[in-house]
N, C-alpha and C positions, 0 to 999 in steps of 0.2 A: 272853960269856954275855949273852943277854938279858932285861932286866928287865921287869916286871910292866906298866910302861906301855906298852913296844915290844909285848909279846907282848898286851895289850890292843888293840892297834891295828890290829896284822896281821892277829887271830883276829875280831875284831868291827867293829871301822871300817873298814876296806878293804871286808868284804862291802857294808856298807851305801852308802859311794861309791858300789863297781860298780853298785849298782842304782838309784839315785839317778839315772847319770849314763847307765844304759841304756834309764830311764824316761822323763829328760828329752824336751823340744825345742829343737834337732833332738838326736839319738839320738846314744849315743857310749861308746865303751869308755875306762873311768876306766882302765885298765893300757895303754892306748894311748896315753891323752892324757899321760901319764908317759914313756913311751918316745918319744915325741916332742918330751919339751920343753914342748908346752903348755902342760901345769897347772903350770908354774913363771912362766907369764908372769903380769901383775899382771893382777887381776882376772879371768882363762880364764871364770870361773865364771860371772861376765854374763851369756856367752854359750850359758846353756842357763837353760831354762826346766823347773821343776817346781813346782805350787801349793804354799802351805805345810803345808796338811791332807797332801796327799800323802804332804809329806818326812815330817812326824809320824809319818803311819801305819807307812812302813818303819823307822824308827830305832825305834820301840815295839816291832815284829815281832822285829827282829833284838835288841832288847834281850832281850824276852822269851825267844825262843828261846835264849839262854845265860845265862839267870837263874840257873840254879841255881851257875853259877861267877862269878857278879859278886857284889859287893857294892854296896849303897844308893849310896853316893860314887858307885864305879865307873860303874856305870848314869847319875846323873847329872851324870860328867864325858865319860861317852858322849855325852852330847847336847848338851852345850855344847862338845867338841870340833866335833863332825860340824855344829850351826848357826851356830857362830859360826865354822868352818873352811871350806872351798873347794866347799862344796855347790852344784848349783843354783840361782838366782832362784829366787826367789818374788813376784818381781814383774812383771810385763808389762811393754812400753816400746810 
């Protein structure tokens, strides 16, 4: 059975990856970079770039968009999983 945090993750973090990571530069499919190993190597996530305003605006959207089934917490352990987890740069090099 799975619990409230896994089916938090599935249902709302993963969307927000995928697009995150389909926004990025260069461009890339977050269920690909899984199926190949990638996003398990240390740091994968360097190597895509998305501003910080960006990431905000999607993790806002997709919070919003399933407000009415989150609670306050949930929403924000939604964004501290997704910024302090495997998201895009936000920085240039």
């Amino acid at each position: 059975m799975i619990n409230r945090d896994e089916q938090l993750f599935n249902e709302v973090c993963m969307p927000i990856y995928r697009e995150l990571f389909k926004k990025a530069t260069p461009s890339a499919d977050f269920d690909g970079l899984i199926k190949s190993g990638e996003a398990f190597k240390d740091r994968f996530y360097n190597n895509y770039y998305l501003p910080d305003d960006t990431t905000i605006e999607i993790i806002e959207k997709h919070i919003k968009d399933n407000s009415k089934k989150l609670k306050k917490y949930e929403k924000n352990k939604i964004r501290t999983t997704i910024l302090l987890g495997c998201s895009p740069t936000g920085k240039k090099e």
